[in-house]
C-alpha positions as CSV (number, residue, x, y, z in Angstrom):
1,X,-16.0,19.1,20.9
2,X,-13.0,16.8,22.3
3,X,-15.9,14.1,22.4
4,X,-16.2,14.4,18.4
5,X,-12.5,14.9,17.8
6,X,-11.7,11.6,19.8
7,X,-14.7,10.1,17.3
8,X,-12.7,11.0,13.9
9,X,-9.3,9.7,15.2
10,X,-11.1,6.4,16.6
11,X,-13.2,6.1,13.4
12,X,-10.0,7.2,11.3
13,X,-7.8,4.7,13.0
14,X,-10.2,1.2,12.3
15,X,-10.5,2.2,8.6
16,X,-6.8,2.6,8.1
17,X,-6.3,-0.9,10.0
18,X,-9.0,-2.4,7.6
19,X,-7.6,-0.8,4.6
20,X,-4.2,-2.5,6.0
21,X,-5.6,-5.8,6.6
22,X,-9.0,-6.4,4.2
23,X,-10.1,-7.1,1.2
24,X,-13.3,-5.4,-0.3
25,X,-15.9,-8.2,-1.1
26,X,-15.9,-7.7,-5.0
27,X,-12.2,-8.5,-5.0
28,X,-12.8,-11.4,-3.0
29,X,-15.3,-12.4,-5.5
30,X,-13.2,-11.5,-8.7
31,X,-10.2,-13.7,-7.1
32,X,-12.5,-16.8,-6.7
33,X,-13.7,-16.3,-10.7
34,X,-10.1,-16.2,-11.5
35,X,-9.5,-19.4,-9.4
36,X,-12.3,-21.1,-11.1
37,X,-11.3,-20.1,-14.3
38,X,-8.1,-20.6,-13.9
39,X,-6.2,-23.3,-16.3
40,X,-2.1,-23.2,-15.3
41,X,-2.3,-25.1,-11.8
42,X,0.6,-23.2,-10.6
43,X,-1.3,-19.9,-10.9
44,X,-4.2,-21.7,-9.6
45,X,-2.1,-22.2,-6.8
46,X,-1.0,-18.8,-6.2
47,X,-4.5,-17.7,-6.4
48,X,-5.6,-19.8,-3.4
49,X,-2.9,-19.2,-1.3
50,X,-3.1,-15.2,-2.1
51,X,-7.2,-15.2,-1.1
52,X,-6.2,-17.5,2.3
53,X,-3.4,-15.1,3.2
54,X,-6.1,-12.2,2.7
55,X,-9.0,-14.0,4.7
56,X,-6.3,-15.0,8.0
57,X,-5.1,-11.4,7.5
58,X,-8.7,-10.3,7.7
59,X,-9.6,-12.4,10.6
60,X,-6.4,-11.4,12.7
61,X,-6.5,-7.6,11.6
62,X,-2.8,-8.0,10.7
63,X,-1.0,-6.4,7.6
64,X,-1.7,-8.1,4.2
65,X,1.9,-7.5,3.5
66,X,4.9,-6.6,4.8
67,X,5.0,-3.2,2.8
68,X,2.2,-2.4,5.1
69,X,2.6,1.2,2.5
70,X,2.1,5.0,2.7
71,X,-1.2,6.4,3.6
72,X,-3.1,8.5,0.5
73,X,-6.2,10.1,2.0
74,X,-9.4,11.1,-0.5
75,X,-11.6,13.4,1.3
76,X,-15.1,13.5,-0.2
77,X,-17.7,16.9,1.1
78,X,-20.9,17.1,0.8
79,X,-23.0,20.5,-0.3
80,X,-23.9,21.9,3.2
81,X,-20.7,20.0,5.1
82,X,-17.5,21.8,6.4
83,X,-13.4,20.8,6.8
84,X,-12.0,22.5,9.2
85,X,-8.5,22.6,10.2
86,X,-9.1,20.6,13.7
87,X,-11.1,18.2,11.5
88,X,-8.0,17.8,9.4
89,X,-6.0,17.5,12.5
90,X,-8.3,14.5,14.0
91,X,-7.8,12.7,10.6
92,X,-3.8,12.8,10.6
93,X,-4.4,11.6,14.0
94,X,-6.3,8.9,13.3
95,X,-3.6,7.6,10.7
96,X,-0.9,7.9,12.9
97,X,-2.7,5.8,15.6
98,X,-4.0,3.6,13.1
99,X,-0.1,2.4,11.7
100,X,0.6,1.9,15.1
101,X,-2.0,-0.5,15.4
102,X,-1.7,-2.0,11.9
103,X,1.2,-1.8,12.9
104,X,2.9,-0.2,9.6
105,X,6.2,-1.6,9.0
106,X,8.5,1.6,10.4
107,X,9.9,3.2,7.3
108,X,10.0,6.9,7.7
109,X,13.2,8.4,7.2
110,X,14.3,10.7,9.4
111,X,16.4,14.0,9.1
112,X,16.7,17.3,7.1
113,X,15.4,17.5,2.7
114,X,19.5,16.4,1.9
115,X,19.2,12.8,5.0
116,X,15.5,12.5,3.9
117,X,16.9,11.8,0.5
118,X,19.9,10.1,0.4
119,X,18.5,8.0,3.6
120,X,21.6,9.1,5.9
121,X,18.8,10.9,9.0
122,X,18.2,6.9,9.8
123,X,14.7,4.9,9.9
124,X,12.4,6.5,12.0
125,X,11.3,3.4,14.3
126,X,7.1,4.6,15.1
127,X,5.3,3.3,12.6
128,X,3.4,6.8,12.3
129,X,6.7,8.0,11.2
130,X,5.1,7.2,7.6
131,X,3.5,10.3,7.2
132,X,0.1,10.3,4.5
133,X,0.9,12.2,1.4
134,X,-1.5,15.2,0.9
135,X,-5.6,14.8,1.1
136,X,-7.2,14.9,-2.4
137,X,-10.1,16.5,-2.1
138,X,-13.6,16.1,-4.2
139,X,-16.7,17.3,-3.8
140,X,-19.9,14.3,-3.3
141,X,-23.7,14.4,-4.2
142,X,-24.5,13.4,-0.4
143,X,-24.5,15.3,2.4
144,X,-21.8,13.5,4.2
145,X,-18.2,13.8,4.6
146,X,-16.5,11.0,3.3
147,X,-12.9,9.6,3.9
148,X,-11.2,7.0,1.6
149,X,-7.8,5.4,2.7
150,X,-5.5,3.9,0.6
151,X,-3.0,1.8,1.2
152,X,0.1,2.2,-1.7
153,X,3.1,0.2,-1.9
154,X,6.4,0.5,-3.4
155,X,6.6,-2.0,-5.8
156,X,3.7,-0.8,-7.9
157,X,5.2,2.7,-7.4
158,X,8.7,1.9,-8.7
159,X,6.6,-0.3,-12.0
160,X,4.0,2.8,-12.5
161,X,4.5,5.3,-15.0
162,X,3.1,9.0,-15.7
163,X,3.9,10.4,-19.3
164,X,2.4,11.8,-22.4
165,X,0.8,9.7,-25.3
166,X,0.5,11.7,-28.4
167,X,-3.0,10.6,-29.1
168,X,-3.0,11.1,-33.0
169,X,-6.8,11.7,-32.7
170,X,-7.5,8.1,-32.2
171,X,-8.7,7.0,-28.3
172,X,-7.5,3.5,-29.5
173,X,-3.8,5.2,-29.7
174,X,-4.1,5.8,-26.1
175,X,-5.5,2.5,-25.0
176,X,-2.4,1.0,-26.9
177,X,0.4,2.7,-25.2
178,X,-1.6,1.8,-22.0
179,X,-1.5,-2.1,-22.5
180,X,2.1,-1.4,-23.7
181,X,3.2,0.2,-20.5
182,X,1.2,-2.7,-18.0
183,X,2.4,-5.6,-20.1
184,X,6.2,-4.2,-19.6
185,X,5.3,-2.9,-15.7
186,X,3.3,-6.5,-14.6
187,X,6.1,-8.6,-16.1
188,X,8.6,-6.9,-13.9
189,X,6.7,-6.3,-10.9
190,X,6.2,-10.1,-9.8
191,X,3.5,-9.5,-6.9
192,X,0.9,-10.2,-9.4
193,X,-2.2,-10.4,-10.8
194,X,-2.5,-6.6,-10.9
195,X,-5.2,-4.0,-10.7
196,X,-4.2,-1.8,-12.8
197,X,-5.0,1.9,-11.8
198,X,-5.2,4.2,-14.7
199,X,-6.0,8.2,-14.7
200,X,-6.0,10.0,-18.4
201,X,-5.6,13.9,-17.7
202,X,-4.3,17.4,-18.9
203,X,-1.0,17.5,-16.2
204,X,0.8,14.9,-14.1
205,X,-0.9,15.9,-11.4
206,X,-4.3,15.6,-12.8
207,X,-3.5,12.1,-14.1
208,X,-2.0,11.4,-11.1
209,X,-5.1,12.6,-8.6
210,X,-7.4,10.8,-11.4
211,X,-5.7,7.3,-11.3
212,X,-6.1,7.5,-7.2
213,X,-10.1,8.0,-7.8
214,X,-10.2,5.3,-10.3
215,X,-8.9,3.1,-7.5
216,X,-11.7,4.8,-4.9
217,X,-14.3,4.2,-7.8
218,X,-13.5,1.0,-9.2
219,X,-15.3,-2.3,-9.0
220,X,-14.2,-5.6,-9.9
221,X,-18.2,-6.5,-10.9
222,X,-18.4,-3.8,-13.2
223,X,-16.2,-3.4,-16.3
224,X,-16.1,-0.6,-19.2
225,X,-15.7,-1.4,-22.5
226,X,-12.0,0.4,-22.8
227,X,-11.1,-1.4,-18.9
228,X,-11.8,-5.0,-20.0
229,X,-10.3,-4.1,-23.5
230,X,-7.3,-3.2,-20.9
231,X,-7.3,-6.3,-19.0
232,X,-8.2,-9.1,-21.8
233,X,-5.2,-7.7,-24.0
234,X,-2.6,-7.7,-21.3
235,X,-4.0,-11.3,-19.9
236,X,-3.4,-12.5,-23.2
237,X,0.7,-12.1,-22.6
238,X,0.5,-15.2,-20.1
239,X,2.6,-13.6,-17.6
240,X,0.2,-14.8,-15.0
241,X,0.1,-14.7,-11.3
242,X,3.9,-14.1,-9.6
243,X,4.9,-14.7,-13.3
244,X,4.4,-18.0,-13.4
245,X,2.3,-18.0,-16.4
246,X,-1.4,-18.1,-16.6
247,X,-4.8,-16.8,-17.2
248,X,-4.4,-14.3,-15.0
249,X,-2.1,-11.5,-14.9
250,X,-4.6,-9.1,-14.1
251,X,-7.8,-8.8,-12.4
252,X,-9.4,-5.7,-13.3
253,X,-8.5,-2.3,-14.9
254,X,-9.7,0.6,-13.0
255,X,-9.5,4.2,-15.5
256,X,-11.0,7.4,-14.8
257,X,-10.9,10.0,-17.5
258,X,-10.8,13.2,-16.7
259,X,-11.2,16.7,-18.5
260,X,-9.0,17.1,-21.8
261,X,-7.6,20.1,-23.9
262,X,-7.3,20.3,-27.2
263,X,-4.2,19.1,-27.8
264,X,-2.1,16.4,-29.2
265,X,-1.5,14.9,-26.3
266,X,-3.0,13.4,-22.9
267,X,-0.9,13.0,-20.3
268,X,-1.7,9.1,-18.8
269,X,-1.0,7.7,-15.3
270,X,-0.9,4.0,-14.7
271,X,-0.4,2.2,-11.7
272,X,0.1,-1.4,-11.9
273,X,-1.4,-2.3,-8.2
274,X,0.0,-5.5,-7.1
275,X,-1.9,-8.2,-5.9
276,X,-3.2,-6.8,-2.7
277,X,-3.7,-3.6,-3.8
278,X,-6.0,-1.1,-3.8
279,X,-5.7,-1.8,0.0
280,X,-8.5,0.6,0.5
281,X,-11.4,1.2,3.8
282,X,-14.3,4.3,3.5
283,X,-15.8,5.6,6.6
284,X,-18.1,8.5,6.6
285,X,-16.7,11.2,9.0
């Protein structure tokens, strides 16, 4: 049993490192179609250097950026597989040794709800003082237990945005207010080109949860209709990488739609992930 445990944590710790440090392969490719296609050498230019910084971070297993970001956990269970709590406990473990070895930049605050808030309990200096936010849980058509990491950042948190769109009946409504909100949220964010993470649900919890799959889900390769409608219209603004101008202010849009109610509204999350995010690693525990 303490054989299997020390397995999680060790498995648990490596993906959270690559998740830290890596780029996926398709987002490797979709940044070398961008540099191609590319016609602002300036972008062009920030393009390069962004893939190099990605490919030394890779090969030294050192932090893509200095908002090394907070650990979100999706925790995928197959039909005949079990969580228990000391698997839950291996897992938590497994983060925290993981930011030490990142190492996460030390940015948990310290203290009682009132410190934690205004900042006054003081920086906690482990890195595995940044504590994961809670495990989203799905259910998988394979028998396997599956954990995603995700690596989120600030700035795309303090640019995101989780409201209601009246939808007046009309999907193309939504899709407006969405290019509406990334237009305004990649403009101001500056660490672009984006991914931009959306999740359409009934709650801000469900939009919320949804726009974190999307970013599991998504592929830079393969496009929906409503994503590349997404990314084309909000490329077309010419913000472009760091804001420079350009081709490309986004790479891809990632949207995952979930279950709606029959009313007039849907309640839309959109995350406008910056231009290392998703920082995401799978491992099958």
């Amino acid at each position: 049993m303490t054989e299997k445990y020390d397995e999680i944590v060790a498995r648990v710790s490596d993906t959270l490192v690559e998740a830290g440090s890596t780029f996926r392969e398709d987002k490797k490719d979709a940044y070398r179609r961008a540099i191609a296609g590319e016609r602002n050498e300036q972008a062009k230019w920030v393009l390069d250097t962004i893939l190099a910084n990605a490919e030394a971070a890779e090969t030294n297993r050192s932090p893509l950026c200095d908002d090394t970001g907070i650990p979100h956990l999706l925790l995928e269970v197959g039909e005949d597989c079990a969580v228990t709590g000391r698997l839950l406990d291996a897992i938590r473990a497994g983060v925290a040794e993981g930011l030490r070895r990142l190492p996460g930049r030390p940015m948990g605050i310290m203290g009682d709800d009132h410190q934690r808030i205004d900042q006054s309990g003081g920086l906690d200096p482990d890195p595995a003082g940044v504590e994961p936010a809670p495990i989203l849980l799905r259910r998988c058509k394979e028998n396997v237990i599956r954990l995603h990491i995700l690596m989120f950042g600030g700035g795309p948190a303090i640019r995101g945005k989780t409201y209601r769109v009246f939808h007046k009946h009309s999907t193309q409504v939504v899709l407006d207010e969405i290019v509406s909100w990334a237009t305004e949220s990649v403009a101001q964010l500056g660490c672009s080109p984006c991914t931009l993470a959306v999740g359409v649900g009934r709650s801000h919890f469900e939009a919320a949860s949804l726009m974190l799959q999307a970013q599991a889900d998504g592929r830079y390769d393969v496009q929906s209709a409503m994503e590349k409608e997404i990314t084309d219209r909000v490329n077309a603004a010419n913000i472009g990488p760091l804001g420079l101008h350009g081709d490309t202010s986004v790479l891809a849009t990632f949207l995952k739609v979930g279950p709606q109610r029959a009313s007039g509204v849907r309640i839309v999350c959109m995350r406008p992930a910056c231009c290392f995010e998703p920082r995401i690693a799978t491992v099958e525990l």
